[in-house]
C-alpha positions as CSV (number, residue, x, y, z in Angstrom):
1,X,87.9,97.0,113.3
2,X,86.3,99.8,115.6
3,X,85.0,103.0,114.6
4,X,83.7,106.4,115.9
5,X,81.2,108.0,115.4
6,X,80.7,111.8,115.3
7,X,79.6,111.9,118.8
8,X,82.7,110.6,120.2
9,X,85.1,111.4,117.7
10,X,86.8,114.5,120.1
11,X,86.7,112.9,123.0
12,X,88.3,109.9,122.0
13,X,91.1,111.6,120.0
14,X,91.9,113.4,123.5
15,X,92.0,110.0,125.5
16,X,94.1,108.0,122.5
17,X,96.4,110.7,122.2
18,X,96.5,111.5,125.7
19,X,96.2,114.8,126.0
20,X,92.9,115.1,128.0
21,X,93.8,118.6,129.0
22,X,94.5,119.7,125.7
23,X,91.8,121.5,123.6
24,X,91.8,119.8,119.7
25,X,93.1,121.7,117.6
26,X,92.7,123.3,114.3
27,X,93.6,120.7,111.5
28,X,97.0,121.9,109.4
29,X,96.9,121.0,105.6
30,X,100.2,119.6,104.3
31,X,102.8,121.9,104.5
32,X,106.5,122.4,104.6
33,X,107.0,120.5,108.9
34,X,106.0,117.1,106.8
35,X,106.4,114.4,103.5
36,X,104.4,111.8,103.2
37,X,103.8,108.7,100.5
38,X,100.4,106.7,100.4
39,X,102.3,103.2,99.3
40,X,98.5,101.7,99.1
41,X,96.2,102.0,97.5
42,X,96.9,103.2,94.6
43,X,95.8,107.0,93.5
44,X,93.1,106.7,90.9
45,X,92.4,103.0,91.4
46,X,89.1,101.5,92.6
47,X,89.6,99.0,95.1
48,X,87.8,95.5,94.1
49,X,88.5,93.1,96.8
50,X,86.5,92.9,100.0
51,X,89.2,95.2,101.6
52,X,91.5,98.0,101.5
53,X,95.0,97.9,102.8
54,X,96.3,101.3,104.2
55,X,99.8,102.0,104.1
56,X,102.5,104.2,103.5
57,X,104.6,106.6,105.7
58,X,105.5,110.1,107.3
59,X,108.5,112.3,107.2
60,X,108.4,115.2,109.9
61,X,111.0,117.3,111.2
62,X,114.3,116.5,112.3
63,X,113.5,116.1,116.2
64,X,109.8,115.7,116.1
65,X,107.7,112.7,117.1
66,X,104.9,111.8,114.6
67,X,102.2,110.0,116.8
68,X,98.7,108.3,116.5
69,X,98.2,107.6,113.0
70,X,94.4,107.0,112.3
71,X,92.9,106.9,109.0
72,X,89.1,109.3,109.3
73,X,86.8,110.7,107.0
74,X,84.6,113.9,106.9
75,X,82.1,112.7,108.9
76,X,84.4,111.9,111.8
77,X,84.3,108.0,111.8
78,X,87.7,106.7,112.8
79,X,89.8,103.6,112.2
80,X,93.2,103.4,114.1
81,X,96.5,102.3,112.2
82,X,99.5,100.7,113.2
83,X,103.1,102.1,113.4
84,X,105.4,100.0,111.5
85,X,109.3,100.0,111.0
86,X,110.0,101.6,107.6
87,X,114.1,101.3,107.6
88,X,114.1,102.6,103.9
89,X,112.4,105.5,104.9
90,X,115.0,106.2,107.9
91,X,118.0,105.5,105.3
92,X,116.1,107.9,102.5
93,X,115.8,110.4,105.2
94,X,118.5,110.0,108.1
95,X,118.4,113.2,109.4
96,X,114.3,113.6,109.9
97,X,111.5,111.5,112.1
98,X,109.8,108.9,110.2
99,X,107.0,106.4,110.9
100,X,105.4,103.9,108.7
101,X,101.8,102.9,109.0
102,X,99.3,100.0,107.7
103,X,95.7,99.0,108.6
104,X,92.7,97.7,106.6
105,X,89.2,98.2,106.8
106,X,86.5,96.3,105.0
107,X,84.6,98.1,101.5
108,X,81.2,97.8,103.6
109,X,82.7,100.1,106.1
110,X,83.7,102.9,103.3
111,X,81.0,105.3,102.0
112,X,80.5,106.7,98.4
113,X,81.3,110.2,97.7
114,X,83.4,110.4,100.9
115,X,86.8,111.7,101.5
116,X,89.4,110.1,103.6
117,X,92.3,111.4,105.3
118,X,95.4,110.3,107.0
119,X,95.6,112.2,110.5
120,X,98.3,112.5,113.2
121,X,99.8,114.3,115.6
122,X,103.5,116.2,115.7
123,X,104.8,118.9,118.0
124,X,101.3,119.3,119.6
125,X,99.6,120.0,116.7
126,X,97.1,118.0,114.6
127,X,98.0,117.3,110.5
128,X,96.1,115.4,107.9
129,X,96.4,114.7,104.5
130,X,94.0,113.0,101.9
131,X,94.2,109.5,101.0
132,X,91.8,108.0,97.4
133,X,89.1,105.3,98.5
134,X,87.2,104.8,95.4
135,X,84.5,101.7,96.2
136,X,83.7,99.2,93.7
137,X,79.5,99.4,93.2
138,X,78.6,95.4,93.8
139,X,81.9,94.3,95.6
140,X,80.3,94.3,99.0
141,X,76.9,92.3,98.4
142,X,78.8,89.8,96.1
143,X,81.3,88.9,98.7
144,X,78.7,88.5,101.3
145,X,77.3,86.0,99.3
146,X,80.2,84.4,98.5
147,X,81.0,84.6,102.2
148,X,77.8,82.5,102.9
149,X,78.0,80.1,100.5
150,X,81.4,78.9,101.4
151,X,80.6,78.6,105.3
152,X,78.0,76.3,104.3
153,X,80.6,74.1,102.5
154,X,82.7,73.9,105.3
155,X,80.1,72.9,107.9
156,X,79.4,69.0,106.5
157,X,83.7,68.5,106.8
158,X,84.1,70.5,110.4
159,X,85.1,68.7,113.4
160,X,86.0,69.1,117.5
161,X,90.3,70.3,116.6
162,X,90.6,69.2,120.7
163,X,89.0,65.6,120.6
164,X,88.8,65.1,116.9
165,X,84.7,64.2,116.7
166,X,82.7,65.1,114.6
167,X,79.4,65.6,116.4
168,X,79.5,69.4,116.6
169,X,76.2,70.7,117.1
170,X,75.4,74.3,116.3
171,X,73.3,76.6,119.6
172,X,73.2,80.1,118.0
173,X,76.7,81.4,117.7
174,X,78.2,78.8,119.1
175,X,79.7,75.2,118.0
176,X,79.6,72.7,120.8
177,X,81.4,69.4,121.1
178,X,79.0,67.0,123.4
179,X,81.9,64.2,123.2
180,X,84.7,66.8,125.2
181,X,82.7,70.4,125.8
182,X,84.9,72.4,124.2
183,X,83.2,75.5,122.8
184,X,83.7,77.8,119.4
185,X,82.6,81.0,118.1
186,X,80.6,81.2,114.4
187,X,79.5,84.2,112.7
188,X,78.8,85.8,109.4
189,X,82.5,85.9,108.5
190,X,84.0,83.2,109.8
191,X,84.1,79.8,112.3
192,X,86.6,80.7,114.9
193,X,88.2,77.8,116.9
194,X,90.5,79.6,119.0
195,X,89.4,78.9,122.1
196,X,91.6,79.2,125.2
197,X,92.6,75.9,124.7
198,X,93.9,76.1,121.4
199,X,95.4,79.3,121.8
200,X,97.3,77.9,124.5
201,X,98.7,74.8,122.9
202,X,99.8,76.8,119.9
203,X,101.1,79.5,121.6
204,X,99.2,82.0,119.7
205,X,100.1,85.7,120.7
206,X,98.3,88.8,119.0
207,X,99.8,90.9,116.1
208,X,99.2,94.0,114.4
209,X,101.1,92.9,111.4
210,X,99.5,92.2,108.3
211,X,100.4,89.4,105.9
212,X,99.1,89.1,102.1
213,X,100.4,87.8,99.5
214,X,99.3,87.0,95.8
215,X,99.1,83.3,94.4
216,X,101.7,82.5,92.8
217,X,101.2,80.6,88.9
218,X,101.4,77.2,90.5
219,X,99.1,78.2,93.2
220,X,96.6,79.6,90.5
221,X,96.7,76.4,88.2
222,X,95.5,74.0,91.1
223,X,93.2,76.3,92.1
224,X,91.5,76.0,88.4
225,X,92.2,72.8,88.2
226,X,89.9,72.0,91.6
227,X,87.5,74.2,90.9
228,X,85.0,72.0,91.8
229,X,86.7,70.7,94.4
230,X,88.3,72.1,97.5
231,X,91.5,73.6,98.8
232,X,93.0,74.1,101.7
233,X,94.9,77.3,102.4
234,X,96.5,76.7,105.6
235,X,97.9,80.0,107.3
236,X,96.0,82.0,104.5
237,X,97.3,85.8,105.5
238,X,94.6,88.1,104.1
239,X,94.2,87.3,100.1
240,X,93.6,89.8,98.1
241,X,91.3,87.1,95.6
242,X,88.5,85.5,97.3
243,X,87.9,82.3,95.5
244,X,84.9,80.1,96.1
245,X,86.6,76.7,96.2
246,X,89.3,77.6,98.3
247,X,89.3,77.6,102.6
248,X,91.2,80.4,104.4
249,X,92.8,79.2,107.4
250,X,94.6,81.3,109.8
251,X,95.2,82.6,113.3
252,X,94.6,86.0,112.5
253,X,90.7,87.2,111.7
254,X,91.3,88.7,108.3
255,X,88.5,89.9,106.4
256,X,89.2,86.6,104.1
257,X,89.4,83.9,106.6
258,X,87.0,81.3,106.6
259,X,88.2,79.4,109.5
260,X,90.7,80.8,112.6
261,X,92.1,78.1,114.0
262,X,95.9,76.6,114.2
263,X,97.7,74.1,112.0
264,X,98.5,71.5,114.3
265,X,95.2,71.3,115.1
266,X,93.2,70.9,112.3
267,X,89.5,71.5,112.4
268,X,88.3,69.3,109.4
269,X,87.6,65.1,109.1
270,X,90.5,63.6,107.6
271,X,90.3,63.0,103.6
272,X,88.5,66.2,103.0
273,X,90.7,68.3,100.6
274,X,91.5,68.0,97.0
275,X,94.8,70.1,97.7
276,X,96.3,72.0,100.6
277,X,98.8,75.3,100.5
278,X,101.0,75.9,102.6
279,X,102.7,78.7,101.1
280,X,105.9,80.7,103.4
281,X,104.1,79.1,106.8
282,X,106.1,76.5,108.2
283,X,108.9,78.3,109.2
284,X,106.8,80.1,111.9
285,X,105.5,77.1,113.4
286,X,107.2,75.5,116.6
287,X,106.5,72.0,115.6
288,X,106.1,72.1,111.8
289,X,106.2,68.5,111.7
290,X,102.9,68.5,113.8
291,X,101.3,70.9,111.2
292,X,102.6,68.5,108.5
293,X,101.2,65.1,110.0
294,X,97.8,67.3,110.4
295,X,98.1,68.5,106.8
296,X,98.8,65.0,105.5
297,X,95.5,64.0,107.3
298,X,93.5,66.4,105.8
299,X,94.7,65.5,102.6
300,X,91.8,63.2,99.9
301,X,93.8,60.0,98.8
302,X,95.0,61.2,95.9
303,X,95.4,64.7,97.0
304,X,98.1,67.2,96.2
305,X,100.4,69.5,98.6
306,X,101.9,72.7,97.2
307,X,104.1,74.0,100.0
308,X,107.0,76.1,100.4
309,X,109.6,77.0,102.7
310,X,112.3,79.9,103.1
311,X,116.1,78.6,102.6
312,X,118.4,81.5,102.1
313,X,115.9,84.2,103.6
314,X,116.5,86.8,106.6
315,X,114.4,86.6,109.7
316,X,110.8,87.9,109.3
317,X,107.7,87.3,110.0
318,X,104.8,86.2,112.6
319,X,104.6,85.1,115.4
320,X,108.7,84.1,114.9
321,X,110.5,82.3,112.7
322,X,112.1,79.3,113.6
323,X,112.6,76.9,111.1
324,X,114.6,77.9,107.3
325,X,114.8,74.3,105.1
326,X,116.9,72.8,102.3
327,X,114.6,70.5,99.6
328,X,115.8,67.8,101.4
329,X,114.4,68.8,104.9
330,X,111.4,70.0,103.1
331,X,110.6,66.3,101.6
332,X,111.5,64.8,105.4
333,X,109.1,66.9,106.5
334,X,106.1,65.0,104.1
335,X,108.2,62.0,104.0
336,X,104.6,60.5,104.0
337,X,103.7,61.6,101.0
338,X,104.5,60.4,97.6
339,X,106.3,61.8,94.1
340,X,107.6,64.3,95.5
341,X,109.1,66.8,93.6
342,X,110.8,69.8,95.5
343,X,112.2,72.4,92.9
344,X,113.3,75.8,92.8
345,X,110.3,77.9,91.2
346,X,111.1,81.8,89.7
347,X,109.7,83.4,93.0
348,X,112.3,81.8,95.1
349,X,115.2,82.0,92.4
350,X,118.5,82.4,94.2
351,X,118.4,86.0,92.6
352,X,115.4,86.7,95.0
353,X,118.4,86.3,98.1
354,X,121.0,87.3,97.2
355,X,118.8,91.0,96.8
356,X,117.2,90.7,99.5
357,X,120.1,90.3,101.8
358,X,122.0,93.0,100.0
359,X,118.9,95.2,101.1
360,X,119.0,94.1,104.2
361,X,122.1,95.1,104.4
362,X,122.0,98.5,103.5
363,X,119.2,99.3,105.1
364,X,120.5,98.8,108.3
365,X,123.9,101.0,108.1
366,X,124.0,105.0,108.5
367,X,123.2,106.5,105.1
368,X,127.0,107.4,104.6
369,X,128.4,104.0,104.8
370,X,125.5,102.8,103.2
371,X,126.4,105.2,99.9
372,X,129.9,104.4,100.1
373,X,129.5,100.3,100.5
374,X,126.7,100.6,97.2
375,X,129.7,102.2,95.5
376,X,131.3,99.2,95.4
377,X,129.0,97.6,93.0
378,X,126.8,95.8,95.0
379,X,124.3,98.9,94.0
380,X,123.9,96.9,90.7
381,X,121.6,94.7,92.6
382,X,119.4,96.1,94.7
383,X,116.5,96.3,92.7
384,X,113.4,94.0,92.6
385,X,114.7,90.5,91.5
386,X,111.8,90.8,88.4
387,X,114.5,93.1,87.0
388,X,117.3,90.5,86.6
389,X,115.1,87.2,85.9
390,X,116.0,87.7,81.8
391,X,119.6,88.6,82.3
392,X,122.3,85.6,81.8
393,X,123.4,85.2,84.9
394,X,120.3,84.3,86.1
395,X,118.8,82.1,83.1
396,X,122.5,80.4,82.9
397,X,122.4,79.7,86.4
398,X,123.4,75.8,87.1
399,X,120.4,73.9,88.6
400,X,122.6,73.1,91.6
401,X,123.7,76.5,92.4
402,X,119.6,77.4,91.9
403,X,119.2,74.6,95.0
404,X,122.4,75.5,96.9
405,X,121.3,79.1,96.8
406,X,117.7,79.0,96.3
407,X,115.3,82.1,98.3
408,X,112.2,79.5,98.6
409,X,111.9,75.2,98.1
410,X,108.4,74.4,96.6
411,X,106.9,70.9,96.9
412,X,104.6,68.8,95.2
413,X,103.1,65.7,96.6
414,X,100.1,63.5,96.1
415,X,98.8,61.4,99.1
416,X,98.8,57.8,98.1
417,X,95.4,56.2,96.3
C-alpha cells in the first residue's frame, strides 16, 4: 500500500480530493455535523498479526457527502481506504449520509508512540477523529522470518502454471520457464504468477474488497495434525494466523499470501500436499470443476480435501458468484476422490440462513417497513446464529432438514493410496 510522506502530504490531499484551488483547511475535531464507529480494531487491543484491518463507518448530516476516507498519523504519512456499502448503517440512520470504510496496512508500516486518525472530507471542510494502533514489540521481525522460511519451502515443489514444467530457473526477481518463456515476479513476500497470461485465462479483475476469515475447528485440527507436513490454502483471503506449514494461495496480494496465482492453474508439481482448503471459494470460480481437477492434482496419495461450498446463501462476494451446491453436487464435483463424507458442520447450520436472509431482508427496506415487518416476529431472529446454536429448535433439528436447508456443505476426501 502507498504512503506520503510529510513533503507531499498537502499537495496530494488537494489532487485526491480534487480541489486544487482550494487552500487545506483547518482540521475539525469530532463534533455535533458527524458519528462515527471504529468496527476494527478493537480500542485497547494490541494488534498481533502481521496486519491491521481498518474499518468502520461515518454518519454526517442529512444532505452531506462524506468523501475521501484515508487513515494518517501525526507525522503526515497517508494510507488511502476504501468506501464500502454499510446497509445497516443506512437502515440505523435513514435520514443522514453514511459511508463505510476498510483498508489494511502492514505492522512494519505503523510506528510506536504514534497516533492515528481517521480523516475526510464533508461540506468542504476537513474532519478527523482518532483511531487505537497499539504494535506488538517482535510481531514484525518474527513474521519476516517466518515469511522467509516458508518461500524457501515452496521453491523445491514450484512449477511453469502455463506449460506445467518444472525447470524454473530464478534471474533476480524473476522466475523464468526455458521450456515456454513465460515470466513471474518473486519478492520478499510472495511468488506472484499472475502474469498477463494467467490473468487473462482466469479472468482476474481487481478489487478493493477484503476477504478474511478465521479457520474454522476442522480447519485447525488438520492443520495440527500436518504440522510437519504441508497444506494447501487455495483462495486463502488475508488470514489473520500465519502458520508455518500452511501455503496461502490467492489472486489478491494480501500481506499473508505466499503465492498469487489462480486455481485452475496451479503452480505446484502434482503430489505435493498433505491437505488442501478450499474453504467458501468455489462458488466464485467460472469453471470450478477446473479448480477441482487441479486441486485433485496437487493432492499426496493419500491426501485429504476440506472444502466447502455455499447452499442456501445470498449473493456475495469476489470476483462474482456463480455457482451455490447441494452435498451431492459438491461430491460430483471431487467425484475423483474417495470416502467422501459431505456433512453439515455448526458454521453452516441451516440457522446460519435462515438469519442471514432475514437480514438481508431488512436491510434492504425503508426503515419504516423494515420496523413494521420485524414486528411480526421475524425480529426474534436476527441475531448472530451463535445465539440460537443451544436452543431446541436448532439441536432438535432433523439431519435432513440440516442438508435440505443447510448455509454451507463441508467435504472430506482422501486421494487414493
Amino acid at each position: 500500500m502507498k504512503t506520503f510522506n510529510t513533503s507531499n502530504f498537502k499537495s496530494f490531499a488537494k489532487a485526491l480530493l480534487g480541489r486544487k484551488d482550494l487552500p487545506v483547511p483547518s482540521i475539525t475535531p469530532p463534533s455535533e455535523p458527524f458519528l462515527y464507529c471504529i468496527d476494527s480494531p478493537q480500542s485497547q487491543s494490541a494488534i498481533s498479526p502481521a496486519f491491521v484491518i481498518v474499518s468502520g463507518w461515518i454518519v454526517g448530516r442529512e444532505s452531506s457527502p462524506i468523501e475521501d476516507v484515508i487513515l494518517c498519523n501525526e507525522t503526515d504519512d497517508v494510507f488511502p481506504l476504501t468506501r464500502v456499502d454499510r446497509p445497516d448503517v443506512q437502515s440505523a440512520y435513514p435520514n443522514r449520509t453514511g459511508v463505510g470504510f476498510q483498508g489494511f496496512l502492514l505492522t512494519r508500516q505503523l510506528t510506536r508512540g504514534t497516533s492515528w486518525f481517521i480523516q475526510f472530507w464533508m461540506d468542504e471542510q476537513l474532519y478527523r477523529f482518532p483511531i487505537d494502533l497499539f504494535i506488538s514489540g517482535e510481531l514484525c521481525e518474527n513474521f519476516s522470518q517466518q515469511k522467509q522460511a516458508k518461500l524457501a519451502k515452496i521453491r523445491p515443489i514450484l512449477q511453469c502454471p502455463v506449460c506445467g514444467s518444472d525447470r524454473l530457473e530464478e534471474h533476480n526477481s524473476v522466475l523464468f520457464c526455458p521450456n515456454c518463456g513465460s515470466e513471474f515476479q518473486i519478492n520478499s513476500n510472495h511468488y506472484n504468477f499472475l502474469n498477463r497470461q494467467l490473468t487473462e485465462y482466469g479472468k482476474v479483475t481487481s478489487t478493493a474488497s477484503i476477504s478474511a476469515n478465521d479457520y474454522d475447528p476442522i480447519s485447525l485440527k488438520l492443520i495440527e495434525q500436518f504440522s510437519s507436513g504441508l497444506i494447501l490454502d487455495n483462495g486463502c483471503g488475508l488470514r489473520n494466523l500465519y502458520y508455518p506449514n500452511v501455503v496461502n494461495l490467492d489472486i489478491v496480494d494480501y500481506p499473508t499470501s505466499d503465492v498469487i496465482s489462480i486455481g485452475e492453474k496451479l503452480p505446484f508439481k502434482s503430489n505435493s500436499f498433505d491437505a488442501v482448503f478450499s474453504l467458501a471459494v468455489l462458488e466464485h470460480v467460472k469453471n470450478p470443476f477446473e479448480c477441482a481437477k487441479e486441486i485433485t492434482r496437487v493432492l499426496k496419495p493419500g491426501g485429504t480435501l476440506y472444502a466447502a461450498v455455499p447452499f442456501l446463501q445470498p449473493f456475495h462476494g469476489y470476483p462474482d458468484h456463480y455457482y451455490n451446491m447441494t452435498s451431492s453436487g459438491l461430491k460430483n464435483l471431487f467425484s475423483e476422490l474417495e470416502d467422501l463424507k459431505c456433512t453439515v458442520e455448526l458454521p453452516g447450520l441451516p440457522i446460519a440462513a435462515l438469519t442471514w436472509f432475514l437480514n438481508s431482508y431488512v436491510q434492504g427496506l425503508p426503515q419504516p417497513i423494515a420496523e413494521s415487518f420485524k414486528e411480526m416476529k421475524i425480529g426474534d431472529f436476527l441475531a448472530h446464529p451463535n445465539n440460537y446454536m443451544d436452543r431446541d429448535f436448532v439441536t432438535f433439528l432433523h439431519p435432513k432438514t440440516n442438508e435440505e436447508l443447510a448455509s454451507c456443505n463441508y467435504l472430506i476426501a482422501k486421494k487414493a493410496l
